[in-house]
PDB file of N, CA, C and O in Angstrom, chain B, residues numbered from 101:
ATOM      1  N   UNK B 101      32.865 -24.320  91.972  1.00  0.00           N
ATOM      2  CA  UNK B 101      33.755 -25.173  91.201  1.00  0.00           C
ATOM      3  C   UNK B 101      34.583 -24.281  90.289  1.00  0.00           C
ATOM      4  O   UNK B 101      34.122 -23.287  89.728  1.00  0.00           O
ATOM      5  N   UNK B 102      36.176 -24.821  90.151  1.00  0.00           N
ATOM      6  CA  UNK B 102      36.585 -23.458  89.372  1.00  0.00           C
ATOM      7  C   UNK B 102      36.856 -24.463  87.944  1.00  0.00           C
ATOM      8  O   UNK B 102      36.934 -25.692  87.951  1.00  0.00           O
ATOM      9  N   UNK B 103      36.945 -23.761  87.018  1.00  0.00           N
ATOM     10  CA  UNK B 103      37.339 -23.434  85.840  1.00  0.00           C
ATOM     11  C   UNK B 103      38.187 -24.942  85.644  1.00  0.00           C
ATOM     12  O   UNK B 103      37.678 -25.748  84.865  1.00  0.00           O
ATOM     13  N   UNK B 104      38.798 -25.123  85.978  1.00  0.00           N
ATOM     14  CA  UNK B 104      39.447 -26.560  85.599  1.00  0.00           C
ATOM     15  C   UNK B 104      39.055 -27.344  86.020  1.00  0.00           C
ATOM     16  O   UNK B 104      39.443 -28.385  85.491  1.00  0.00           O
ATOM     17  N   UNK B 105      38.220 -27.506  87.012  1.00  0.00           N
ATOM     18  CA  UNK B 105      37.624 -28.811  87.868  1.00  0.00           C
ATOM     19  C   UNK B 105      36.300 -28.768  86.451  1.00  0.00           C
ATOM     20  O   UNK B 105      36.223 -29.680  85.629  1.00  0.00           O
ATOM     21  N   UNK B 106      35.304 -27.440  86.434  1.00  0.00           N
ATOM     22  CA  UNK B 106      34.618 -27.396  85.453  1.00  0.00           C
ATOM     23  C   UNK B 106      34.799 -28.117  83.715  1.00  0.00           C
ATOM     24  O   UNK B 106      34.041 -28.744  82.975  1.00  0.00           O
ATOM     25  N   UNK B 107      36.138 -27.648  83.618  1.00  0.00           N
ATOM     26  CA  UNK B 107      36.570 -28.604  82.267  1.00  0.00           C
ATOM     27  C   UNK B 107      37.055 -30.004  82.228  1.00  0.00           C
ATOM     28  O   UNK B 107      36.933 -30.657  81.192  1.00  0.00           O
ATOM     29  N   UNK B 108      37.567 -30.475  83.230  1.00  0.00           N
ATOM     30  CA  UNK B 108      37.814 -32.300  83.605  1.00  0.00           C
ATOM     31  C   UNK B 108      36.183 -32.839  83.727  1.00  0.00           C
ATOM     32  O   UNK B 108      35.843 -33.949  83.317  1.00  0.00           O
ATOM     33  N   UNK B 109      35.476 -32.108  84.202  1.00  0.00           N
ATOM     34  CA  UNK B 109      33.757 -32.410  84.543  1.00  0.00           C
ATOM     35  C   UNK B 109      33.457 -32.604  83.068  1.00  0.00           C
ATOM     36  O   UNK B 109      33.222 -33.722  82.611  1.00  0.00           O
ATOM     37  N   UNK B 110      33.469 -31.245  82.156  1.00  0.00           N
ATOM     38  CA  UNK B 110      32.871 -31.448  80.513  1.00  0.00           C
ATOM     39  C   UNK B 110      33.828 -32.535  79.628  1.00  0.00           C
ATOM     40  O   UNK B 110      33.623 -32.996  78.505  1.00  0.00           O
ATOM     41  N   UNK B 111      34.651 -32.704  80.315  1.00  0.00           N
ATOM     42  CA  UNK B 111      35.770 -33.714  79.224  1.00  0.00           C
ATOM     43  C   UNK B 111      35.286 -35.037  79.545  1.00  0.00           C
ATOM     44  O   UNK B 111      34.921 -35.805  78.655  1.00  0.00           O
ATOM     45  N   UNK B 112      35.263 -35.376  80.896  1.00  0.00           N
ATOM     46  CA  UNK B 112      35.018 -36.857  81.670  1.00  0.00           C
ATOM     47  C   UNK B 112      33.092 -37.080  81.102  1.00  0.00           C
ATOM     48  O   UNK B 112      32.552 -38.149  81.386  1.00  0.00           O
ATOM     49  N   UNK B 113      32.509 -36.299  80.556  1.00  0.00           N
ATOM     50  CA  UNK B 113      30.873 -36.133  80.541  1.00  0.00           C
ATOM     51  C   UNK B 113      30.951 -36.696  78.740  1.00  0.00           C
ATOM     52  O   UNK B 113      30.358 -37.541  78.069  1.00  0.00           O
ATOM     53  N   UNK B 114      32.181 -35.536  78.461  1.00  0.00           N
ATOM     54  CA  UNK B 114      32.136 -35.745  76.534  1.00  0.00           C
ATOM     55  C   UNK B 114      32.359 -37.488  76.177  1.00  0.00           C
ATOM     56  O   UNK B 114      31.864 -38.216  75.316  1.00  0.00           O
ATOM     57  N   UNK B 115      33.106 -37.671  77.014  1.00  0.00           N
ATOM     58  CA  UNK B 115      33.730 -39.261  76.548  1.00  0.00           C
ATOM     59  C   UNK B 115      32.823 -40.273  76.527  1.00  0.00           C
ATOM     60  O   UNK B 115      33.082 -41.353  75.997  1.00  0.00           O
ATOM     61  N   UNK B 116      31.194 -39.894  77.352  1.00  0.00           N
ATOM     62  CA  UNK B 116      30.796 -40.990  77.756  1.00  0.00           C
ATOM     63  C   UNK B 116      29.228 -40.362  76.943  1.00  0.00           C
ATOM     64  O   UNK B 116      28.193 -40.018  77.515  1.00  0.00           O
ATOM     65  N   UNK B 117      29.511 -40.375  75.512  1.00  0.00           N
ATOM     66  CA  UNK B 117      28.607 -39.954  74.449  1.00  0.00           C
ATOM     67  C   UNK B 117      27.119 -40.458  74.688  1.00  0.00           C
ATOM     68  O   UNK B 117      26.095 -39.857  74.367  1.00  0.00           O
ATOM     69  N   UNK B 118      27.222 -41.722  75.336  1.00  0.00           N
ATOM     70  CA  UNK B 118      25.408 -42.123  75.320  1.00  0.00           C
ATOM     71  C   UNK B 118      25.218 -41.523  77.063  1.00  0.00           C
ATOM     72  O   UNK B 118      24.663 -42.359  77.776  1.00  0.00           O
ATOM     73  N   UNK B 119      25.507 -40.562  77.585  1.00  0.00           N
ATOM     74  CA  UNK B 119      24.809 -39.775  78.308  1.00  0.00           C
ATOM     75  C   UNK B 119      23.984 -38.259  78.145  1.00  0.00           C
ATOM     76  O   UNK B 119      23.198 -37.634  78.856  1.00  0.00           O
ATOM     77  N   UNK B 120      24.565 -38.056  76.920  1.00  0.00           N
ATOM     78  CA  UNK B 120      24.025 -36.845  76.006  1.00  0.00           C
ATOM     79  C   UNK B 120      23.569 -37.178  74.691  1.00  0.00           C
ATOM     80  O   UNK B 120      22.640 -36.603  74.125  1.00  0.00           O
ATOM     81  N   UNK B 121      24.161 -38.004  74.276  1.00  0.00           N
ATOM     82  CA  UNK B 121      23.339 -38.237  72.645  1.00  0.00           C
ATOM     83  C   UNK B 121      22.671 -38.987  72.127  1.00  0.00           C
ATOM     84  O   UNK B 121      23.133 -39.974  71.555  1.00  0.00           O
ATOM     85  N   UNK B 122      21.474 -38.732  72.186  1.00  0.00           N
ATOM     86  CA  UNK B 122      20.191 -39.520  72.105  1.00  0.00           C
ATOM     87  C   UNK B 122      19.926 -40.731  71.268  1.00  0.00           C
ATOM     88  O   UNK B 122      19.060 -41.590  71.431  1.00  0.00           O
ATOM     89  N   UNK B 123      21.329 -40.578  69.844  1.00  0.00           N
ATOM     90  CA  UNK B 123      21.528 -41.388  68.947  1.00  0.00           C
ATOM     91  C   UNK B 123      22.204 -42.677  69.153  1.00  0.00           C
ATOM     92  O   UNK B 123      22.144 -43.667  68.423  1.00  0.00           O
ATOM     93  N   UNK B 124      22.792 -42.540  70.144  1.00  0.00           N
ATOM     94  CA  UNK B 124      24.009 -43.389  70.678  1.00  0.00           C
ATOM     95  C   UNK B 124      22.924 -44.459  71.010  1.00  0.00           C
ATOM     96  O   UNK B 124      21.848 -44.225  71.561  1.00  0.00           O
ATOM     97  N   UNK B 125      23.351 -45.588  70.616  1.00  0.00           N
ATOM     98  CA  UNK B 125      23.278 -46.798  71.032  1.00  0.00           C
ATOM     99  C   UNK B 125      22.575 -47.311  72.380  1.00  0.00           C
ATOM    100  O   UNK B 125      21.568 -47.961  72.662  1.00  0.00           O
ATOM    101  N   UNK B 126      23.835 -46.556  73.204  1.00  0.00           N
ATOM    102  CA  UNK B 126      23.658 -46.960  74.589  1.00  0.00           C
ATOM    103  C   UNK B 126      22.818 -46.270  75.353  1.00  0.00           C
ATOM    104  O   UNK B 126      22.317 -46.664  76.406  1.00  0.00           O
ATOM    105  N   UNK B 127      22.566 -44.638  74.522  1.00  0.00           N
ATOM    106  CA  UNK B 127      21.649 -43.532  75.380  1.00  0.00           C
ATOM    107  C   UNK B 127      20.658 -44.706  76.123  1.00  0.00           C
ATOM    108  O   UNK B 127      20.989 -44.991  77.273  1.00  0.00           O
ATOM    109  N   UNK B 128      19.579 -45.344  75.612  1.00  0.00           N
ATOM    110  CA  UNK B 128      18.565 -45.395  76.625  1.00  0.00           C
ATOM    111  C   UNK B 128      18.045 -47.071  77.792  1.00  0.00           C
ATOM    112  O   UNK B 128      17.125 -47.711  78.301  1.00  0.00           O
ATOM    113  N   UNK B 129      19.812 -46.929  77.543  1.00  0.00           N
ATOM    114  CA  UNK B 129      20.438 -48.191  78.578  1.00  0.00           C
ATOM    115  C   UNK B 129      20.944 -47.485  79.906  1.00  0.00           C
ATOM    116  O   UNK B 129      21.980 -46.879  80.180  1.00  0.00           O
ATOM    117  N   UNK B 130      19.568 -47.872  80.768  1.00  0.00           N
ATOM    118  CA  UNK B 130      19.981 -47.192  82.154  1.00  0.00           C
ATOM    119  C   UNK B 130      20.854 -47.371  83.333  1.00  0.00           C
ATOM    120  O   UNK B 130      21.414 -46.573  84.084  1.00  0.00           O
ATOM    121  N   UNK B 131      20.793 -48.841  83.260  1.00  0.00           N
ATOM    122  CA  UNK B 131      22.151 -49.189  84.018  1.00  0.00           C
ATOM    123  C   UNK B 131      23.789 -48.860  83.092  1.00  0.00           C
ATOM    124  O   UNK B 131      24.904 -48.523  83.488  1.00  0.00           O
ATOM    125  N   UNK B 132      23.496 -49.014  82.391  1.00  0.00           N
ATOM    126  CA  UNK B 132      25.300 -47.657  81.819  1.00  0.00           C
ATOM    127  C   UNK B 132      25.165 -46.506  82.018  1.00  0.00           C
ATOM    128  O   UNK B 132      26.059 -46.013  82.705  1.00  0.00           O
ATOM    129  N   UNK B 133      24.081 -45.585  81.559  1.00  0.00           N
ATOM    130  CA  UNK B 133      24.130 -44.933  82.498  1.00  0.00           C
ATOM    131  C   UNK B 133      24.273 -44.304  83.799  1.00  0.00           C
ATOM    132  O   UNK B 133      24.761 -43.192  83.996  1.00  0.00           O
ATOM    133  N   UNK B 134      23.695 -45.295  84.888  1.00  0.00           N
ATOM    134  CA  UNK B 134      24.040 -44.828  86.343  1.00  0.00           C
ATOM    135  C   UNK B 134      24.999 -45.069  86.623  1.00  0.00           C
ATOM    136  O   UNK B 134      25.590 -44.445  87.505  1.00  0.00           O
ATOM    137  N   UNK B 135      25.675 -46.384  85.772  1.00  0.00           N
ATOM    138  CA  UNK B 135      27.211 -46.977  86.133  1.00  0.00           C
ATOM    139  C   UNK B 135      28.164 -45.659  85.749  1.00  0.00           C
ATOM    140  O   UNK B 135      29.031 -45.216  86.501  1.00  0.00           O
ATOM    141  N   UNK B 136      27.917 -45.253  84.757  1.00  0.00           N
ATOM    142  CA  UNK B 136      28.582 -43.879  84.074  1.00  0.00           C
ATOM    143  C   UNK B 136      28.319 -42.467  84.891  1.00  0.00           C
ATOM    144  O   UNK B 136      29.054 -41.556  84.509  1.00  0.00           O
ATOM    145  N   UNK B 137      27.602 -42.203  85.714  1.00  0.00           N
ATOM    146  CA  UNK B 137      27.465 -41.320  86.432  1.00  0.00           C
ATOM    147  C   UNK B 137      28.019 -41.519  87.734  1.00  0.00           C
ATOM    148  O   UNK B 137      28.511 -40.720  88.531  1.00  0.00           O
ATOM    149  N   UNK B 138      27.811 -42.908  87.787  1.00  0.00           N
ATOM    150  CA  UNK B 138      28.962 -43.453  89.340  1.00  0.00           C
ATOM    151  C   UNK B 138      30.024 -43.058  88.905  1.00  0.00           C
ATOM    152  O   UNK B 138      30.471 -42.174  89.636  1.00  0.00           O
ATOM    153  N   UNK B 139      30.515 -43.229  88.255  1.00  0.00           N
ATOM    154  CA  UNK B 139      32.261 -43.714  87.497  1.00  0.00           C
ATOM    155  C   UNK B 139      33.242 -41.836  87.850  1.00  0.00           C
ATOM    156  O   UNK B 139      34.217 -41.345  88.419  1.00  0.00           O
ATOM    157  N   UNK B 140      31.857 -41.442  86.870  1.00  0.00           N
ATOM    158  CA  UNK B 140      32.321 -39.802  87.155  1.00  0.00           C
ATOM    159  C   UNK B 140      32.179 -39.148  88.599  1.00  0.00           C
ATOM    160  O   UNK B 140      33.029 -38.659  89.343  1.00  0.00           O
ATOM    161  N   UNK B 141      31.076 -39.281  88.707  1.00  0.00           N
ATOM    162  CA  UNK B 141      31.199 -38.884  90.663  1.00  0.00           C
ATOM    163  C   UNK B 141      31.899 -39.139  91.163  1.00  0.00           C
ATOM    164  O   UNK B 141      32.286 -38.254  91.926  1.00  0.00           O
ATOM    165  N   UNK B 142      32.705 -40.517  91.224  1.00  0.00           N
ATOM    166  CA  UNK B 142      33.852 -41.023  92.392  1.00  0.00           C
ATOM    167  C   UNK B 142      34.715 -40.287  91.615  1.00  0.00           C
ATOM    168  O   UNK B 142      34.772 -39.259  92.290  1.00  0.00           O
ATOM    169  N   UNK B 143      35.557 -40.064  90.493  1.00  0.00           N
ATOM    170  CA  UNK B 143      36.215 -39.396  89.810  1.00  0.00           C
ATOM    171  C   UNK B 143      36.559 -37.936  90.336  1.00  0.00           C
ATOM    172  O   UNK B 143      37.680 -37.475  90.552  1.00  0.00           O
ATOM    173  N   UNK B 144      35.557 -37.438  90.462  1.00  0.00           N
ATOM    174  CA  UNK B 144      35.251 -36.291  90.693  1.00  0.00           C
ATOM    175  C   UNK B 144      34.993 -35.606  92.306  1.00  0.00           C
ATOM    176  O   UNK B 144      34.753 -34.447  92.644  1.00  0.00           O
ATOM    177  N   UNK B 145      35.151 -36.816  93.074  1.00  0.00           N
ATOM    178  CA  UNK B 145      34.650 -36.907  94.303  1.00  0.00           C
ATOM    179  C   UNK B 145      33.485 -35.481  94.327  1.00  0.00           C
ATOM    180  O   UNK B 145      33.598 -34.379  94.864  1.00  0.00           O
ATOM    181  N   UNK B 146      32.682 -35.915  93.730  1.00  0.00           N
ATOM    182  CA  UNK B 146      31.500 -35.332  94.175  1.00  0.00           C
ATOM    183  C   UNK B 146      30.063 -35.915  93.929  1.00  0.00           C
ATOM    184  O   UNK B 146      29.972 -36.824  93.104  1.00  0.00           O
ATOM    185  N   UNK B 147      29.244 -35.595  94.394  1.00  0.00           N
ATOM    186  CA  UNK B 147      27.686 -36.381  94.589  1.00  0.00           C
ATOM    187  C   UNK B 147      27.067 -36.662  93.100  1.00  0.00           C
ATOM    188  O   UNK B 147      26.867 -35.618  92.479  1.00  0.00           O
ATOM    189  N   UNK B 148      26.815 -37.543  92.588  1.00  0.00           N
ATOM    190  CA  UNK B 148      25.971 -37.473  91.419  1.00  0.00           C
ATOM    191  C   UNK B 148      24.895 -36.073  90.930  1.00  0.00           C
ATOM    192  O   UNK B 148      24.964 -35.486  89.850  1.00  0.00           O
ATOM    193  N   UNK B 149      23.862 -35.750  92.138  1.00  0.00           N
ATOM    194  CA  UNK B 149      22.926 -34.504  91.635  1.00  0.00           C
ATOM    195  C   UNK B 149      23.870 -33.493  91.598  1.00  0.00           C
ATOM    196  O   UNK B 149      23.475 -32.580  90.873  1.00  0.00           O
ATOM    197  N   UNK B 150      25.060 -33.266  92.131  1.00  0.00           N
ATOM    198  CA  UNK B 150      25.829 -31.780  92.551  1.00  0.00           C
ATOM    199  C   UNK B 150      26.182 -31.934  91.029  1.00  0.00           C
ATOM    200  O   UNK B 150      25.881 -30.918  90.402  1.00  0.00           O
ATOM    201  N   UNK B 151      26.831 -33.094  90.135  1.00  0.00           N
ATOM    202  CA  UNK B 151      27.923 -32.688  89.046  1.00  0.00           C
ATOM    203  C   UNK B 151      26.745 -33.140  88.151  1.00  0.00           C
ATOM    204  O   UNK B 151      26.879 -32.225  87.338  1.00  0.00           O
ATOM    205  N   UNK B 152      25.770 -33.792  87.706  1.00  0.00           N
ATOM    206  CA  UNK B 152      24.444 -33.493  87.139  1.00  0.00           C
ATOM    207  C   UNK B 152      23.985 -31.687  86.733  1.00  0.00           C
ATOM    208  O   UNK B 152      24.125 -30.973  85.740  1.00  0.00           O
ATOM    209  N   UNK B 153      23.403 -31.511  88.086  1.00  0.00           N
ATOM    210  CA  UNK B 153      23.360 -30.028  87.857  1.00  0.00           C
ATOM    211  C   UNK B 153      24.129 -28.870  87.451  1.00  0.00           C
ATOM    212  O   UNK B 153      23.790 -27.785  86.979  1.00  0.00           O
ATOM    213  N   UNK B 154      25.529 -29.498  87.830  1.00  0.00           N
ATOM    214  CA  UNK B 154      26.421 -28.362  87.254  1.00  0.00           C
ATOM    215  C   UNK B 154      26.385 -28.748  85.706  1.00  0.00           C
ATOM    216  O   UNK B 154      26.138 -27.843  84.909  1.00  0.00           O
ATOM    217  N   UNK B 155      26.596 -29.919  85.280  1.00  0.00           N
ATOM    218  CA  UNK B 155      26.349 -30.092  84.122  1.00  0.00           C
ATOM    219  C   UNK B 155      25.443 -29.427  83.169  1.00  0.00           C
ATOM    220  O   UNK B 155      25.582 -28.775  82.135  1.00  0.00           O
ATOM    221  N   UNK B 156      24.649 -29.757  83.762  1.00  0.00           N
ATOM    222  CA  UNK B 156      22.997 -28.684  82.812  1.00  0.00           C
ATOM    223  C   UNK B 156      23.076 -27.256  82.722  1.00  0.00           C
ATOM    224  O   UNK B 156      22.609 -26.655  81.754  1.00  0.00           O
ATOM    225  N   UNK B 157      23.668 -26.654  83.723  1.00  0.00           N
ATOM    226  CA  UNK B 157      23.599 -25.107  83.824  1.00  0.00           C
ATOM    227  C   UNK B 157      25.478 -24.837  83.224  1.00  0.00           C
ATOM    228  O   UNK B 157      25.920 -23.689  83.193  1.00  0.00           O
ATOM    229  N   UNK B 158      26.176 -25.783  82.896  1.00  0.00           N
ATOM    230  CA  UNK B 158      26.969 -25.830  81.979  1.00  0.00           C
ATOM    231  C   UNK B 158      26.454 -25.791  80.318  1.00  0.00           C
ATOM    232  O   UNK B 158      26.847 -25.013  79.449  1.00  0.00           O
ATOM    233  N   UNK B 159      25.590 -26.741  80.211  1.00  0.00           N
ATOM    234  CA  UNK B 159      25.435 -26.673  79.260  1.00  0.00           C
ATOM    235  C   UNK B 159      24.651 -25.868  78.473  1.00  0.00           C
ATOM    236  O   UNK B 159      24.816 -25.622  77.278  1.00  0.00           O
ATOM    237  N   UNK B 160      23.451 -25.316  79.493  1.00  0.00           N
ATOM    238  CA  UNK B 160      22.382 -24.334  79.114  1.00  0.00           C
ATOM    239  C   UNK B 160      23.217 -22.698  78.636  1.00  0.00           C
ATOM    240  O   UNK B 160      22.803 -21.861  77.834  1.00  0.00           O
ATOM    241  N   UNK B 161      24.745 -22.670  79.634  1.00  0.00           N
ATOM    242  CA  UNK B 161      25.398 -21.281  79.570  1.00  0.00           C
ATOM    243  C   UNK B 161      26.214 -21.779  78.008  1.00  0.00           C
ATOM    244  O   UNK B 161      26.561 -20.776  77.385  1.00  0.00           O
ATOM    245  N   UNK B 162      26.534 -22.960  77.364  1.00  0.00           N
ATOM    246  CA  UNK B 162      26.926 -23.039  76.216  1.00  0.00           C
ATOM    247  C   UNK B 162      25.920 -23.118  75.189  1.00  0.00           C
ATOM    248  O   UNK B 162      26.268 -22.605  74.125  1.00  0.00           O
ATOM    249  N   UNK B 163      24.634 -23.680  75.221  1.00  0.00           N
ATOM    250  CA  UNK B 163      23.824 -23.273  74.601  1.00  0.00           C
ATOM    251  C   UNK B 163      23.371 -22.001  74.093  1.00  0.00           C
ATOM    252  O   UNK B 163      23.226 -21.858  72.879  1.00  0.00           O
ATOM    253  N   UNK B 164      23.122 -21.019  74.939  1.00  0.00           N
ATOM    254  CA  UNK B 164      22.814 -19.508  75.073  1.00  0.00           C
ATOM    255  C   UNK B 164      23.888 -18.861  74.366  1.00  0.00           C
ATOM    256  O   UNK B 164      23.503 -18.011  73.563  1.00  0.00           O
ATOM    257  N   UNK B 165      25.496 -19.086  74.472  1.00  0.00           N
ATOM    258  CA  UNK B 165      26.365 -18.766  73.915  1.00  0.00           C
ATOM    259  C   UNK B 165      26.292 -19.027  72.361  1.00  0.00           C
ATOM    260  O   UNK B 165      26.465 -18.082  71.591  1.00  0.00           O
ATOM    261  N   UNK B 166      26.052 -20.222  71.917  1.00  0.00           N
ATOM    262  CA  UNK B 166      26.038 -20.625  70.779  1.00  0.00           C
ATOM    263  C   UNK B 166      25.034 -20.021  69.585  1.00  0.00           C
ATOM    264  O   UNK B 166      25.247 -19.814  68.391  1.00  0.00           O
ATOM    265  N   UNK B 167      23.416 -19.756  70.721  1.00  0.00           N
ATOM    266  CA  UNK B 167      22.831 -19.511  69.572  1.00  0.00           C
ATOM    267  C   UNK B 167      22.593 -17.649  69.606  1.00  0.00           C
ATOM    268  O   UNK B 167      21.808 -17.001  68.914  1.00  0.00           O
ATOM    269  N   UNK B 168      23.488 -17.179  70.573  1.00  0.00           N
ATOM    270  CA  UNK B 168      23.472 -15.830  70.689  1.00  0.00           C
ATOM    271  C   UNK B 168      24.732 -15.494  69.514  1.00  0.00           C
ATOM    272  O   UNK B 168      24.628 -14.492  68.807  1.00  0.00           O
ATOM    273  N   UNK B 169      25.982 -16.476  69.377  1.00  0.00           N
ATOM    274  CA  UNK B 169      26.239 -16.646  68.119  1.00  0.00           C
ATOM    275  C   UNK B 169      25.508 -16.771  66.745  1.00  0.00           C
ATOM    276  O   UNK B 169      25.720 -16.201  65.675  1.00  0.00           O
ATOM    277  N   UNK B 170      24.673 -17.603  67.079  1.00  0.00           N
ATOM    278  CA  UNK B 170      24.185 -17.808  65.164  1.00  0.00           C
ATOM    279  C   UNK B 170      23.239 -16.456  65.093  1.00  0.00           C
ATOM    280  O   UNK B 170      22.740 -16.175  64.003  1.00  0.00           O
ATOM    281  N   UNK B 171      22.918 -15.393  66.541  1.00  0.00           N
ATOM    282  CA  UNK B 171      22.137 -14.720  65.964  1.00  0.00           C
ATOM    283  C   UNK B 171      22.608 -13.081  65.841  1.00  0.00           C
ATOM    284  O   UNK B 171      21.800 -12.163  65.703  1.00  0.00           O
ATOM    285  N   UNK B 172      24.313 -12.888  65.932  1.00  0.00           N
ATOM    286  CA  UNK B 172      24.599 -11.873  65.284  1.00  0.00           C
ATOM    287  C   UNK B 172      25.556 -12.308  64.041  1.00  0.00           C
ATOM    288  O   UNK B 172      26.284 -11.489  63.481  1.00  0.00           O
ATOM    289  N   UNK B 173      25.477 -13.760  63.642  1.00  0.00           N
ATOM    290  CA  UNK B 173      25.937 -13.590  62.272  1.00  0.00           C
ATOM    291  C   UNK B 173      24.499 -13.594  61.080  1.00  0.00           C
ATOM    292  O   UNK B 173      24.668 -13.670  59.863  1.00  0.00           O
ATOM    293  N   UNK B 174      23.507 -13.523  61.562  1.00  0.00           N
ATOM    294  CA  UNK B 174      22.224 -13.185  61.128  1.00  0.00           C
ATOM    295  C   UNK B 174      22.075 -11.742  61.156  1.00  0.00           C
ATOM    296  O   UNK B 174      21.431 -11.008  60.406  1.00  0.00           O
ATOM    297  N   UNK B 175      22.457 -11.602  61.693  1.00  0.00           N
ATOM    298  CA  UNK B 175      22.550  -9.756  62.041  1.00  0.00           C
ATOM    299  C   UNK B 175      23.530  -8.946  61.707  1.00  0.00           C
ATOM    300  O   UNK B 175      23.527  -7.715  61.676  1.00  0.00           O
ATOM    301  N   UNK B 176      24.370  -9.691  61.460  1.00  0.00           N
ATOM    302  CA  UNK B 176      25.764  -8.998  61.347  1.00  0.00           C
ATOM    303  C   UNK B 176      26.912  -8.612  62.153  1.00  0.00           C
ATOM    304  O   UNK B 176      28.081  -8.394  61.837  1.00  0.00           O
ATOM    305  N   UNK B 177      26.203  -8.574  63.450  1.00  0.00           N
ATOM    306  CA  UNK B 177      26.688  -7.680  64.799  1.00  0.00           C
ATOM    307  C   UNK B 177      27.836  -8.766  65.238  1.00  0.00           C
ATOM    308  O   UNK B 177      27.859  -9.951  64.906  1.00  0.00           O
ATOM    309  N   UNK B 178      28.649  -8.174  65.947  1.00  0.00           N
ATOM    310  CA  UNK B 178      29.998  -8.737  66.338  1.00  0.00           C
ATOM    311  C   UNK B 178      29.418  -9.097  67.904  1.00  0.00           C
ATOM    312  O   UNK B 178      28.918  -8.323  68.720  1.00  0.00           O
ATOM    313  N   UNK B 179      29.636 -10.357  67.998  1.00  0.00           N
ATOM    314  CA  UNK B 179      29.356 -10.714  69.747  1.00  0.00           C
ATOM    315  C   UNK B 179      30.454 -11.506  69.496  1.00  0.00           C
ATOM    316  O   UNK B 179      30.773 -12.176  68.514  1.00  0.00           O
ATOM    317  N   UNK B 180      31.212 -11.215  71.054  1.00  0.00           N
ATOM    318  CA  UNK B 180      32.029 -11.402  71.810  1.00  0.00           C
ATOM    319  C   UNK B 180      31.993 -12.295  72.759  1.00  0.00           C
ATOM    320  O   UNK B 180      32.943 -12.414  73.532  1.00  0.00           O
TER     321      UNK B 180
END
C-alpha cells in the first residue's frame, strides 16, 4: 500500500473516533462498529482483516515513533 492510499486509510479510521477511543460513546457498540469497518473497506476496496491489520502495524510504527520521541527529550538526544 503506498503512502497515500496509507493516509486516506488513517484519515477515513480518524473520523470514525469510537473505533479507537475507548471513551467514545459508541466504542463498545458492535454493530457501528462492523457497519464502520464495512463503510471503510468498500471505500477502500479492500477486505476488512487486510485494512484492520494495516491499521495496527500503522499504528504500532506511530506508537514506537512517539515514545522513542518522549525518550530523547528525556535524554536530551536529537531523534529524527
Amino acid at each position: 500500500m503506498d503512502t497515500a492510499r496509507c493516509l486516506e486509510l488513517f484519515e477515513l479510521y480518524k473520523e470514525r473516533s469510537f473505533l479507537w477511543k475507548s471513551k467514545d460513546t459508541m466504542y463498545h457498540n458492535k454493530n457501528k462498529r462492523r457497519n464502520a469497518w464495512g463503510e471503510i473497506s468498500k471505500l477502500m476496496e479492500i477486505p476488512v482483516p487486510e485494512w484492520k491489520a494495516k491499521m495496527k502495524t500503522l499504528m504500532g510504527t506511530w506508537v514506537r515513533s512517539e515514545k522513542s520521541k518522549e525518550k530523547s527529550n528525556i535524554t536530551g538526544s536529537i531523534c529524527i
